[in-house]
LOTORFI-443066 format. One record per residue (C-alpha): residue number from 1; residue in three letters; x, y, z. Coordinates in steps of 0.05 Angstrom, whole numbers. Layout:
! residues N
ATOM    n  res       X       Y       Z
ATOM  NUM  ALA       X       Y       Z
...
***
This chain:
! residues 571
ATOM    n  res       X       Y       Z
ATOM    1  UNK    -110     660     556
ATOM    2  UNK    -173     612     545
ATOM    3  UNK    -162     549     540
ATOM    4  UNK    -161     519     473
ATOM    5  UNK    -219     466     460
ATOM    6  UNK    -215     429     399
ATOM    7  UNK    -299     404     391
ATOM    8  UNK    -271     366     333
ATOM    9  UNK    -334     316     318
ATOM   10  UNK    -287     294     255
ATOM   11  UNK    -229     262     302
ATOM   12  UNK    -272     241     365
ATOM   13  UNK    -269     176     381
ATOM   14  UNK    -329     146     424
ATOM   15  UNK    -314      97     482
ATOM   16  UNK    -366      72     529
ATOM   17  UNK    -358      93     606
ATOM   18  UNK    -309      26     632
ATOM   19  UNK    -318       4     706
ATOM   20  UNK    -257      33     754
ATOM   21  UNK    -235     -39     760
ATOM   22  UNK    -210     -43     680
ATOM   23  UNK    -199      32     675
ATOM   24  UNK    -129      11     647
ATOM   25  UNK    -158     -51     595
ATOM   26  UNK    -183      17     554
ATOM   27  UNK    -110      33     534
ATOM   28  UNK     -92     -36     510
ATOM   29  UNK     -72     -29     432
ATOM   30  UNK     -70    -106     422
ATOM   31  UNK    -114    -122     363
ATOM   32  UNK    -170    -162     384
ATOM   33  UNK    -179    -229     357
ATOM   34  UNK    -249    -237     323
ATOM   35  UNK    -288    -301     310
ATOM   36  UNK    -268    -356     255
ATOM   37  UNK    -310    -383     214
ATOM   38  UNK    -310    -452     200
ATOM   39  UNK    -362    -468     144
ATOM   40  UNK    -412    -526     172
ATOM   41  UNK    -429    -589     126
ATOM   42  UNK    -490    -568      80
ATOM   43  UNK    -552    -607      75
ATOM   44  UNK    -545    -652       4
ATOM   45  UNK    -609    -691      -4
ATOM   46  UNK    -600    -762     -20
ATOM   47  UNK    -604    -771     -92
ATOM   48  UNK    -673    -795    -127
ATOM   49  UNK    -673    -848    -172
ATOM   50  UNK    -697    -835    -238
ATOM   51  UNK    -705    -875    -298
ATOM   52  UNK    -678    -858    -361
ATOM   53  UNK    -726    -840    -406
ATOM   54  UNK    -748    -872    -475
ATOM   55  UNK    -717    -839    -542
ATOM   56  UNK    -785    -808    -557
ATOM   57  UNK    -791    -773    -491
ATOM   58  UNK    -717    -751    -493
ATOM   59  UNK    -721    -730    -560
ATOM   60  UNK    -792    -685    -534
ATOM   61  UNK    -738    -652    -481
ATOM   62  UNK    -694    -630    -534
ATOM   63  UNK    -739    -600    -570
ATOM   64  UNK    -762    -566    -514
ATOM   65  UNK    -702    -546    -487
ATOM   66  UNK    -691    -508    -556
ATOM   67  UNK    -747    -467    -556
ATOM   68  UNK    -722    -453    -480
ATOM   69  UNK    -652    -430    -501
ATOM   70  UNK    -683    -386    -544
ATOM   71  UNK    -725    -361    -502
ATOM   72  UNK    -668    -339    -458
ATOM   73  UNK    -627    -305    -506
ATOM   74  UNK    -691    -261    -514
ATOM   75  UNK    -695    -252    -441
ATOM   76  UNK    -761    -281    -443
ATOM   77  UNK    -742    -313    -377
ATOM   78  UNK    -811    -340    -354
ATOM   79  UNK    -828    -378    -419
ATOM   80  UNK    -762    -409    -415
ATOM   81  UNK    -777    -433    -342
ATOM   82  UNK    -840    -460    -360
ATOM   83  UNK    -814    -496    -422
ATOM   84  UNK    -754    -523    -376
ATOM   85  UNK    -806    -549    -325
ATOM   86  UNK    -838    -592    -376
ATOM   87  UNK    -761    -617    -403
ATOM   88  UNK    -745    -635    -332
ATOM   89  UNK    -815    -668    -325
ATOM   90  UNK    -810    -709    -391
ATOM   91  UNK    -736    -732    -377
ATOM   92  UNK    -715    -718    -299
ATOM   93  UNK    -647    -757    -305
ATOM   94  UNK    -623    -711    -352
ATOM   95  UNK    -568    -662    -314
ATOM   96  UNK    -566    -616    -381
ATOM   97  UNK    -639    -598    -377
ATOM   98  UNK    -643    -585    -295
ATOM   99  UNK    -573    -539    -307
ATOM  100  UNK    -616    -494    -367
ATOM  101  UNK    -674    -500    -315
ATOM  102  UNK    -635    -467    -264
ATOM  103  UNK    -602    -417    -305
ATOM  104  UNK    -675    -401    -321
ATOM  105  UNK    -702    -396    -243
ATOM  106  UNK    -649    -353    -235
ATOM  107  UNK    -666    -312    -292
ATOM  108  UNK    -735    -307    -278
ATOM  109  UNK    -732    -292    -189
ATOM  110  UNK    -767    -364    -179
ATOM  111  UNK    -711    -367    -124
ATOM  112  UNK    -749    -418     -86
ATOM  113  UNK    -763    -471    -133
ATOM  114  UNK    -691    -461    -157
ATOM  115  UNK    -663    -473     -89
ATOM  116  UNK    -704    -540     -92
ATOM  117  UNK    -684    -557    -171
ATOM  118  UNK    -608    -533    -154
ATOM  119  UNK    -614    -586     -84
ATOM  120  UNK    -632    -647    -123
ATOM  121  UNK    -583    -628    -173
ATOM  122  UNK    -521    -632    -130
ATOM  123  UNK    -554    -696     -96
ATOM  124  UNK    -548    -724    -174
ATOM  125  UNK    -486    -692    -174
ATOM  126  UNK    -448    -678    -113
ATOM  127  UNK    -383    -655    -149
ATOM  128  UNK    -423    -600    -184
ATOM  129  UNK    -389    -537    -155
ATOM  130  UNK    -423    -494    -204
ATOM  131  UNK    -496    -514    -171
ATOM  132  UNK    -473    -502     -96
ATOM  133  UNK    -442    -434    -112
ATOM  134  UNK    -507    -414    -145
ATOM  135  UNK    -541    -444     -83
ATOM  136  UNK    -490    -396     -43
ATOM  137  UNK    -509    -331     -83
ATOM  138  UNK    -582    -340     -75
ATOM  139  UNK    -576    -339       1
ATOM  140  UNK    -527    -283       1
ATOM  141  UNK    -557    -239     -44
ATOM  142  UNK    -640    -262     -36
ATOM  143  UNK    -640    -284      27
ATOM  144  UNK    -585    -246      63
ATOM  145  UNK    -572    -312     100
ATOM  146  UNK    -495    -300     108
ATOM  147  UNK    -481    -355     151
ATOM  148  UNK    -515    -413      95
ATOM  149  UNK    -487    -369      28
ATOM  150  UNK    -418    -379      65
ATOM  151  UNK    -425    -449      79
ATOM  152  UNK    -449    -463       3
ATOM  153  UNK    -395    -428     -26
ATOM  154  UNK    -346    -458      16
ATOM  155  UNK    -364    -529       0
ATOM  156  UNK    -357    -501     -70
ATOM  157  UNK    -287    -471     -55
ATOM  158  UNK    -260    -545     -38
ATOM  159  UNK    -285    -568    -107
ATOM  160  UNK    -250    -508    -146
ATOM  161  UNK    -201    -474    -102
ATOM  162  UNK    -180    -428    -156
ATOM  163  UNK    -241    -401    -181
ATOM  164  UNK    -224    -339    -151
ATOM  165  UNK    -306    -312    -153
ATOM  166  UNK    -323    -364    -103
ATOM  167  UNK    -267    -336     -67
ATOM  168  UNK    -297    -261     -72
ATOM  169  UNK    -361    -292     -54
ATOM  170  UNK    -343    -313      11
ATOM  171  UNK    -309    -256      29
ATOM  172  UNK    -376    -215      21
ATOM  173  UNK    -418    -262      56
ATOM  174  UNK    -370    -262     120
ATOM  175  UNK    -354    -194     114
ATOM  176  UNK    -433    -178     118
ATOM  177  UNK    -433    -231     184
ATOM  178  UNK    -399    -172     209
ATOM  179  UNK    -361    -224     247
ATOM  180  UNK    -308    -255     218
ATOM  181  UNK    -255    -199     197
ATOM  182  UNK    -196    -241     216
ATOM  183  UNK    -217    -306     179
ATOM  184  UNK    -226    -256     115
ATOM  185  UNK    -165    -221     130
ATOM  186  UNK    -127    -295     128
ATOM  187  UNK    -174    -312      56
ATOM  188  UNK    -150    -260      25
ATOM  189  UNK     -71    -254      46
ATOM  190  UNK     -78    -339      30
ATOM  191  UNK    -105    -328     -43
ATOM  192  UNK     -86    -248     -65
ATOM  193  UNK     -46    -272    -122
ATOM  194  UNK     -97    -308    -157
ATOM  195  UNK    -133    -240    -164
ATOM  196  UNK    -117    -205    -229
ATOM  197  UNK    -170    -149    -216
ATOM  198  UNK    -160     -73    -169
ATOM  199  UNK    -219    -110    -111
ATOM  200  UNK    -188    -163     -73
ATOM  201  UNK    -124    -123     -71
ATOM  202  UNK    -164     -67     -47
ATOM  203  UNK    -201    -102       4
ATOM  204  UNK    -133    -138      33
ATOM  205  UNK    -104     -62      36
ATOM  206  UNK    -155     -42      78
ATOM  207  UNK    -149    -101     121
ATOM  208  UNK     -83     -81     124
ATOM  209  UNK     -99     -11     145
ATOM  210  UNK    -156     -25     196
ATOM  211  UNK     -97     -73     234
ATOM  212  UNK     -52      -8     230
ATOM  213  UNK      -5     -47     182
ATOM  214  UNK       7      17     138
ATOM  215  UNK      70      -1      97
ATOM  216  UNK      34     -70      78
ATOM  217  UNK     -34     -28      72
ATOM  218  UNK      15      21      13
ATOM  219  UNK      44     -36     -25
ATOM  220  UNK     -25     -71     -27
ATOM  221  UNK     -64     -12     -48
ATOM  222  UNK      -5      -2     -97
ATOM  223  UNK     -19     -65    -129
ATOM  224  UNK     -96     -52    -124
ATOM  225  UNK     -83      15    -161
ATOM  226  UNK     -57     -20    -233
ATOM  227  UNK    -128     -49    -248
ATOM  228  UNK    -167       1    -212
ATOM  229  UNK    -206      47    -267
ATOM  230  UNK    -262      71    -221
ATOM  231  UNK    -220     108    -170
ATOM  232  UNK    -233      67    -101
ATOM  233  UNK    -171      41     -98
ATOM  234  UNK    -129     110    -111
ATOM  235  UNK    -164     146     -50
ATOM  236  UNK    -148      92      -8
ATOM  237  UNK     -75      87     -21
ATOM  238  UNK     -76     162      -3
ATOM  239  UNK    -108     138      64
ATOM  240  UNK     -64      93      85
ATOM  241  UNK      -5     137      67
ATOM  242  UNK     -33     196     106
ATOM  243  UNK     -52     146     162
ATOM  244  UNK      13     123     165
ATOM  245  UNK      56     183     156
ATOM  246  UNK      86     170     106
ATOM  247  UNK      90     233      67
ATOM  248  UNK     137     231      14
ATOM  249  UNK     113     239     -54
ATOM  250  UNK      32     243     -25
ATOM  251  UNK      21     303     -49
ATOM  252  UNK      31     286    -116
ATOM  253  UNK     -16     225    -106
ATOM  254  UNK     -69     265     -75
ATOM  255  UNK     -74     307    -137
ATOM  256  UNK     -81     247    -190
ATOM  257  UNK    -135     215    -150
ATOM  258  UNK    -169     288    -148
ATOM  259  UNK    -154     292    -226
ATOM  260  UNK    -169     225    -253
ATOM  261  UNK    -227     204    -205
ATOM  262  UNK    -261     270    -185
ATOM  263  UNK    -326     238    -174
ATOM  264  UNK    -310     181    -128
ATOM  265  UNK    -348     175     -66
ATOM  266  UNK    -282     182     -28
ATOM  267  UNK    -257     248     -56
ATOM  268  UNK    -282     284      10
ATOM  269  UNK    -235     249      49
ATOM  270  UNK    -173     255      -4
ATOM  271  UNK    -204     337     -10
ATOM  272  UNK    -183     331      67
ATOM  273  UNK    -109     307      54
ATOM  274  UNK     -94     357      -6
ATOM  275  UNK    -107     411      49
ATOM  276  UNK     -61     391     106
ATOM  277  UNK     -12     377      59
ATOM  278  UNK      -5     428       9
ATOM  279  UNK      29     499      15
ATOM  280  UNK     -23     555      38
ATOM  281  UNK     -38     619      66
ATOM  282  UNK     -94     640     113
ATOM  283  UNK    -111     705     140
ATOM  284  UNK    -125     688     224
ATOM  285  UNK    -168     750     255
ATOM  286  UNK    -169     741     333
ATOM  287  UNK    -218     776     366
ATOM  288  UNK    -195     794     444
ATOM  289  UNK    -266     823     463
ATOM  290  UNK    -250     860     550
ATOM  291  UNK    -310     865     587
ATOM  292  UNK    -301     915     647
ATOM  293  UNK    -343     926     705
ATOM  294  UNK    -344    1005     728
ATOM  295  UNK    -298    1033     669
ATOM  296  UNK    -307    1101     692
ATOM  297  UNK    -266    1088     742
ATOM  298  UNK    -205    1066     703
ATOM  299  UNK    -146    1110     707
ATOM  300  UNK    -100    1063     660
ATOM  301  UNK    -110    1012     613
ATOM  302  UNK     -64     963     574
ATOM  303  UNK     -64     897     530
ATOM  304  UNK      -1     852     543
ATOM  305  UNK       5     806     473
ATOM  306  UNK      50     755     453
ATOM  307  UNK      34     742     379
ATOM  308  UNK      18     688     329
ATOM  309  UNK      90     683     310
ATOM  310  UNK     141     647     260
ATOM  311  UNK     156     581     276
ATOM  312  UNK     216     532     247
ATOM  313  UNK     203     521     175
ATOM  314  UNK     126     506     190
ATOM  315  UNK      97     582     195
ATOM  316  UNK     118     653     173
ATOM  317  UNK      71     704     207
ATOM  318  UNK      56     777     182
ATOM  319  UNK      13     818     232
ATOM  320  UNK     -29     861     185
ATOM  321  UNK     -64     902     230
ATOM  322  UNK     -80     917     304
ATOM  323  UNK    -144     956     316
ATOM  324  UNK    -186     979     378
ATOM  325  UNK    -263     972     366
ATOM  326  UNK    -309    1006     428
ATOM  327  UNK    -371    1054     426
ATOM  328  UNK    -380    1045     352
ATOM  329  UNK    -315    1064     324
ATOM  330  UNK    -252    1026     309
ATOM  331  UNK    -183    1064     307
ATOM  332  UNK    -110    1029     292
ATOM  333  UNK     -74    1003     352
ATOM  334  UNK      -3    1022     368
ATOM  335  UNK      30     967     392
ATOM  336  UNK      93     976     431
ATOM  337  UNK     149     931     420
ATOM  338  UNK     183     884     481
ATOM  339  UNK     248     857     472
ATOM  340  UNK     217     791     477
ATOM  341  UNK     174     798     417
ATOM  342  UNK     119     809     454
ATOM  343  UNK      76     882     460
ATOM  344  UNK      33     929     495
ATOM  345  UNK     -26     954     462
ATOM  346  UNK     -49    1036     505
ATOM  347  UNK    -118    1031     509
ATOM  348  UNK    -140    1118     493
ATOM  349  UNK    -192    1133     542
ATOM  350  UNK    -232    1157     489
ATOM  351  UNK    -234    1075     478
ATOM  352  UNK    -259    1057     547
ATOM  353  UNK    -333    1026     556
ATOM  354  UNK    -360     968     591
ATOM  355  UNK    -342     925     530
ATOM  356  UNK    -282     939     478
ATOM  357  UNK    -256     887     425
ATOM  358  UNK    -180     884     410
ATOM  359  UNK    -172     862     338
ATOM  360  UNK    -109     824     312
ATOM  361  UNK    -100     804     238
ATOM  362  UNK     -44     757     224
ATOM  363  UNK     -30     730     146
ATOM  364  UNK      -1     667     160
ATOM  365  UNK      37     625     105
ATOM  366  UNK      33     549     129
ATOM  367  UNK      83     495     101
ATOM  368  UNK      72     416     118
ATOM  369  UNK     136     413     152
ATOM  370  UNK     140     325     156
ATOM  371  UNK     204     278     160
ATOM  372  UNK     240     334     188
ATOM  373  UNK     263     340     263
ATOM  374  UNK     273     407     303
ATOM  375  UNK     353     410     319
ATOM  376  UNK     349     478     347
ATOM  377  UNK     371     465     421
ATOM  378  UNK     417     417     450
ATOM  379  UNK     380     359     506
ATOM  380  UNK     331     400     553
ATOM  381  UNK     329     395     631
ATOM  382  UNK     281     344     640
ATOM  383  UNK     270     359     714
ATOM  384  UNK     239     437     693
ATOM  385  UNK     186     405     651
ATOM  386  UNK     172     361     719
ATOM  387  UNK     155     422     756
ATOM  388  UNK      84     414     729
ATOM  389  UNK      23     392     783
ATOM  390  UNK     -13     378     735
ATOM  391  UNK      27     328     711
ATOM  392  UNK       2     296     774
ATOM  393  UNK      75     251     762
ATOM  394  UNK      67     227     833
ATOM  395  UNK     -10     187     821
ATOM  396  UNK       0     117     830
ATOM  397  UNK     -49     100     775
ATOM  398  UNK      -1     152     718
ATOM  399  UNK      64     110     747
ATOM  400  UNK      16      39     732
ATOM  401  UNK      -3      63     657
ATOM  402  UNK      61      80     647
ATOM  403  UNK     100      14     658
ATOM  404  UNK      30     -19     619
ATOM  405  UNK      38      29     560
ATOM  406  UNK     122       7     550
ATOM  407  UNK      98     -69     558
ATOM  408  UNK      50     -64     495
ATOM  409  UNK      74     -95     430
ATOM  410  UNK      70     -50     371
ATOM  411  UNK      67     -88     302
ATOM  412  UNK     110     -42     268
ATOM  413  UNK     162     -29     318
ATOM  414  UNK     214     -36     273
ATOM  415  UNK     202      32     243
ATOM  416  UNK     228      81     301
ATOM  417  UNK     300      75     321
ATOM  418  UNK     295      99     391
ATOM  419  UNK     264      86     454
ATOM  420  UNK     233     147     460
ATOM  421  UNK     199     143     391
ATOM  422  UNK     172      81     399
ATOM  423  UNK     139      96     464
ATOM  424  UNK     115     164     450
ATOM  425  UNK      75     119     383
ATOM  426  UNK      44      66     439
ATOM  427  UNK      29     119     486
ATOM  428  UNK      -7     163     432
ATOM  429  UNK     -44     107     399
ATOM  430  UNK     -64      79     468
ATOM  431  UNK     -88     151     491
ATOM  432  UNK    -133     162     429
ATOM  433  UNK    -165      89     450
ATOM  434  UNK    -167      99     513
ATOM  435  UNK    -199     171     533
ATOM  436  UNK    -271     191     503
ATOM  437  UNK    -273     254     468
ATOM  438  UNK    -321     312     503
ATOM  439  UNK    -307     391     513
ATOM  440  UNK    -297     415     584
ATOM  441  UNK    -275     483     588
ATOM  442  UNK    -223     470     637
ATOM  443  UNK    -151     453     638
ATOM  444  UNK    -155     395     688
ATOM  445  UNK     -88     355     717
ATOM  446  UNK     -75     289     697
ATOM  447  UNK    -110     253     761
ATOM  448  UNK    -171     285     734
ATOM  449  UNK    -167     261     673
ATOM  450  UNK    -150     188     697
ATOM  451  UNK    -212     200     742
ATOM  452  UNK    -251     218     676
ATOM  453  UNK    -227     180     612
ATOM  454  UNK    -302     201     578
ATOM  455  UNK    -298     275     596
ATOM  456  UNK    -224     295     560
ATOM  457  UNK    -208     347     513
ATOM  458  UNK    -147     355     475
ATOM  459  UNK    -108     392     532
ATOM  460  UNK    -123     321     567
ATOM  461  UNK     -97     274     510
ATOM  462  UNK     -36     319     508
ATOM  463  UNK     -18     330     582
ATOM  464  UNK     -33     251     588
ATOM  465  UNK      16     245     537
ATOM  466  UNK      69     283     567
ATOM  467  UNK      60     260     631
ATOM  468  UNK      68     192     611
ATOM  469  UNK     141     208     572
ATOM  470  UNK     168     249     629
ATOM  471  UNK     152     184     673
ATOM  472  UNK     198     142     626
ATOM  473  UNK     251     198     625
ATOM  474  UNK     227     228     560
ATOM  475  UNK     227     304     563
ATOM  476  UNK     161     336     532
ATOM  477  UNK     128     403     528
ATOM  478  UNK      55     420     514
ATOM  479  UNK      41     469     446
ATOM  480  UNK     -20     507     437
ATOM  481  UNK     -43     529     373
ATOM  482  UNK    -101     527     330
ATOM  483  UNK    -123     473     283
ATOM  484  UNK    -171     493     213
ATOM  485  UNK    -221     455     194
ATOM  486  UNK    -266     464     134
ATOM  487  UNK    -329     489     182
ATOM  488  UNK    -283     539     213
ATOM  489  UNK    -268     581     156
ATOM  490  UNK    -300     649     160
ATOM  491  UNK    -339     639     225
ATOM  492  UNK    -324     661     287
ATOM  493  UNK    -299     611     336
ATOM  494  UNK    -266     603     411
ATOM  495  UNK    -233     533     392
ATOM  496  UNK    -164     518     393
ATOM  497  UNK    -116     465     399
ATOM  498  UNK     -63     437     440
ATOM  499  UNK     -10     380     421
ATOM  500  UNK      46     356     452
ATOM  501  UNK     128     351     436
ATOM  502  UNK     181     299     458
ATOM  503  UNK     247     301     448
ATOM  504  UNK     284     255     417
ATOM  505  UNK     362     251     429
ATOM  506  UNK     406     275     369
ATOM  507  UNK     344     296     332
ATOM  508  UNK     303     343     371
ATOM  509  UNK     234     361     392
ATOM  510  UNK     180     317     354
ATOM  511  UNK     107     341     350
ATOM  512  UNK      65     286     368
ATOM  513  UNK     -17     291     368
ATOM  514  UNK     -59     244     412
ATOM  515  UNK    -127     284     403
ATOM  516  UNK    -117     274     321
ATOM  517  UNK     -94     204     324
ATOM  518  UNK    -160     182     343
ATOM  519  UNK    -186     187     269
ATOM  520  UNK    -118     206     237
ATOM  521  UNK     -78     151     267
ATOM  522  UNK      -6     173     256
ATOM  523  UNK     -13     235     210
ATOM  524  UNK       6     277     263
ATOM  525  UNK      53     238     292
ATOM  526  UNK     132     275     279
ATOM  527  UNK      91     328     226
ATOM  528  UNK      66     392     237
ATOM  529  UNK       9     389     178
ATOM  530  UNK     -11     452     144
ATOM  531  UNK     -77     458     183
ATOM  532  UNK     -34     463     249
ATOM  533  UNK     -21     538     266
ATOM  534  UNK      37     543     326
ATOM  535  UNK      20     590     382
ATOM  536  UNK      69     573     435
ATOM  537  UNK      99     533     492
ATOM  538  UNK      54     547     555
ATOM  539  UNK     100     522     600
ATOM  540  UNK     155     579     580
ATOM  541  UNK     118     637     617
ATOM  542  UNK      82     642     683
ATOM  543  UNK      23     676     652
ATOM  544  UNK     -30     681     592
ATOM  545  UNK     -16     696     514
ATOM  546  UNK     -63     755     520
ATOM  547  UNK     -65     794     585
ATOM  548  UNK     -95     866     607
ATOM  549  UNK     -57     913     657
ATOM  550  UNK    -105     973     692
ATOM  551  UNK     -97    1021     738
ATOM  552  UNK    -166    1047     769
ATOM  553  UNK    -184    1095     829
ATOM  554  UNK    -230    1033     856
ATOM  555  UNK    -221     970     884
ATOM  556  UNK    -290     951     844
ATOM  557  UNK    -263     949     776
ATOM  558  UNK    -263     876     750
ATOM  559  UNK    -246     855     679
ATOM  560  UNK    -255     789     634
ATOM  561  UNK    -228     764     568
ATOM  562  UNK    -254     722     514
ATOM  563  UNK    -222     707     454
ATOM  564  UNK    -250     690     386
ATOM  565  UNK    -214     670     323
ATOM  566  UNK    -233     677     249
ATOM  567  UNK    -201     636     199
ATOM  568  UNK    -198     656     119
ATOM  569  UNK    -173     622      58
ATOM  570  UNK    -125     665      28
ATOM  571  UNK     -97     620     -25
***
């Protein structure tokens, strides 16, 4: 059979190369602290002396400031900044005309003469919280000078801690620091309910979600969705949900976000979720192309098949045709049934050229099966599923992950009930940090892999997987199958997928996907998705999926397979 390559760019995960002497520090799942921020004391100038002014000079200001004030309320932002100047000029002392002065250097882009107006006015005034937050915004938003717009608005923070824009404020100047993701994280847990609009909550639910913290992430994002009226925060509940499994009910979600907020830059990724999660059907065309060398001398010629078959509650599979395609011409197959479900597939020697295409089209009818475990068999022999090399169970370095995978702390580890769950979640989410995402053709052994964390595919991530379970006394099985993605539909394509299953005592086997929890995070963790089509258990038989059988009068006759698969929407 080939091998099954997922070249997913969608759920690769990029990882530097790591020197052999930390090879293990890439599977560590501990969240990484980042820097805090501690806002430094801001310059305040020390304050000018100015005189007050006579009453015919104050009373000049006024009149001044007037025609100012009007001028702003017609936008006419530069006379009002000139007119201002002259108030200030006349009667300096005055905080009432440098305030409408400010308001108008704002107004008007004069951001550096305001910086110097708004300085002297908090050395007049160092309680002024209003000025220093304005100071704040002009580096933030002018200058892009993060680091002074945070320390500004924090000093303005411990004059009003409940003005809950300064609070916003700072959060967008760290957050653009690109630095500081745990001191917002803490801002925003510290003052969420002082927020009575859909963006802080949204913000703190993705915090939430980037730490993995999904239930949290859901009850945050539900809050952010009852003042949300632009969509955001809708698409990102659906995230986190998906993210974190949690099914129930999503589907429903996933179609009011598409309904209510269609034109949300985030509807791509909800688009994603409605399809793994809804019912649908898909016609699969698989393409077994045989490429013989010296057919005349063929005598006999057969293709072995084991179908795309049912599977649980997941799959129901309906071969719609079987056709031969040489020389030109295509006539129906007659496939000839095993008592294993499998078939053979006579091969006419009016068919038989140097090249000859075997075509199999399957409707298959896909159902999210989620929440759901497979009872069908009672606790397997652990010991056949050992049998493996490729497991490589007996490298030193497989034996060392092992023991450092079970020693990892998992936030939510409260969630699974078992042993076997709750390692099976570390190992997966330590395996999609730890290997590097890149085609190779080849279905290497576990040493190999260990040997080359930057060159896996999925048959890596799941082997690894497996391997790592059957080392704590977990039995698990590969699966090979074929996942659809939106830029597979009605091309041709040689890419398939592999996953893994562990069993899980008094429950059953439990699909679990390493490859797709690099982007997916625990969507495919215990659900088979409805953009997962089952193929089978590789580890059953001692040979490929597709096979050919020939009898020839030479010794010279070689043949070669390559298979393709077509994938069409059906509904």
């Amino acid at each position: 059979m080939k091998k099954i390559i997922p070249a997913l760019s969608l759920f690769c995960l990029l990882f530097s190369s790591a020197h052999a002497a930390d090879w293990i520090n890439r599977f560590d799942i501990t969240p990484k602290k980042t820097a805090t921020f501690k806002a430094s004391s801001i310059n305040i100038p020390d304050a000018e002396s100015y005189e007050e002014s006579s009453v015919e000079d104050y009373n000049s200001a006024v009149a001044l400031n007037n025609q100012a004030i009007e001028a702003l309320n017609s936008s006419d932002y530069k006379k009002a900044e000139s007119l201002l100047k002259q108030a200030v000029s006349i009667s300096p002392a005055s905080a009432g005309f440098r305030k409408n002065y400010l308001v108008a250097l704002n107004k008007s882009g004069n951001t550096k003469e305001f910086l110097k107006q708004a300085e002297i006015q908090l050395s007049l005034n160092p309680e002024d919280h209003q000025t220093a937050y304005g100071i704040g915004l002009v580096y933030l938003n002018n200058y892009k000078d993060y680091e002074k717009a945070a320390n500004y608005i924090s000093y303005a923070i411990k004059l009003a801690p409940q003005e809950s824009n300064y609070i916003l404020a700072l959060i967008t100047a760290l957050e653009n620091t690109g630095k500081y993701n745990d001191t917002v994280f803490e801002i925003l847990q510290n003052n969420i309910n002082i927020f009575k609009d859909s963006y802080p909550y949204y913000l703190l639910g993705l915090k939430y979600l980037d730490k993995e913290l999904y239930s949290k992430a859901i009850k945050t994002l539900s809050t952010a969705k009852q003042y949300d009226q632009k969509g955001y925060a809708y698409h990102a509940y659906n995230r986190a949900a998906f993210y974190g499994g949690y099914m129930n009910g999503l589907e429903t979600s996933v179609r009011e976000a598409m309904d209510k907020f269609p034109n949300d830059q985030n509807i791509a990724s909800t688009k994603r979720i409605y399809n793994s999660i809804k019912d649908s059907s898909y016609k699969l065309t698989e393409h077994i192309t045989l490429k013989v060398s010296n057919a005349s001398s063929l005598e006999e010629l057969n293709f072995n098949v084991r179908p795309v078959k049912d599977f649980q509650n997941h799959q129901k599979v309906t071969l719609l045709s079987s056709e031969l395609i040489s020389k030109g011409k295509t006539i129906n197959a007659e496939p000839k049934q095993n008592a294993d479900g499998s078939f053979i597939i006579n091969v006419p020697k009016s068919m038989w050229s140097p090249e000859l295409v075997l075509e199999l089209k399957y409707k298959i009818d896909l159902k999210a099966l989620y929440g759901k475990y497979f009872n069908s068999e009672d606790k397997p022999d652990i010991d056949a599923f050992k049998k493996d090399e490729k497991f490589s169970l007996d490298d030193s370095r497989l034996s060392k992950l092992a023991d450092f995978v079970d020693n990892l702390s998992l936030e939510d580890s409260d969630r699974f009930d078992s042993f076997a769950e709750l390692y099976a979640v570390k190992a997966s989410t330590a395996i999609a940090k730890g290997l590097h995402y890149q085609e190779n053709g080849i279905d290497n052994s576990v040493s190999w892999a260990l040997s080359n964390l930057d060159k896996c595919d999925c048959t890596e991530y799941s082997r690894l997987l497996a391997a790592l379970c059957l080392k704590k006394g977990i039995p698990a099985r590969l699966v090979t199958g074929f996942l659809i993605r939106s830029d597979f539909i009605d091309k041709n394509t040689s890419i398939g997928h592999e996953w893994c299953e562990i069993y899980v005592n008094s429950r059953g086997w439990v699909p679990f996907d390493a490859t797709l929890q690099s982007s997916m995070h625990r969507a495919y963790l215990k659900n088979l998705l409805n953009d997962q089509i089952f193929f089978e258990y590789p580890n059953e038989y001692n040979n490929t999926r597709i096979g050919v059988d020939y009898v020839a009068r030479n010794s010279d006759v070689t043949v070669a397979i390559e298979n393709t698969y077509r994938v069409s929407k059906l509904k």
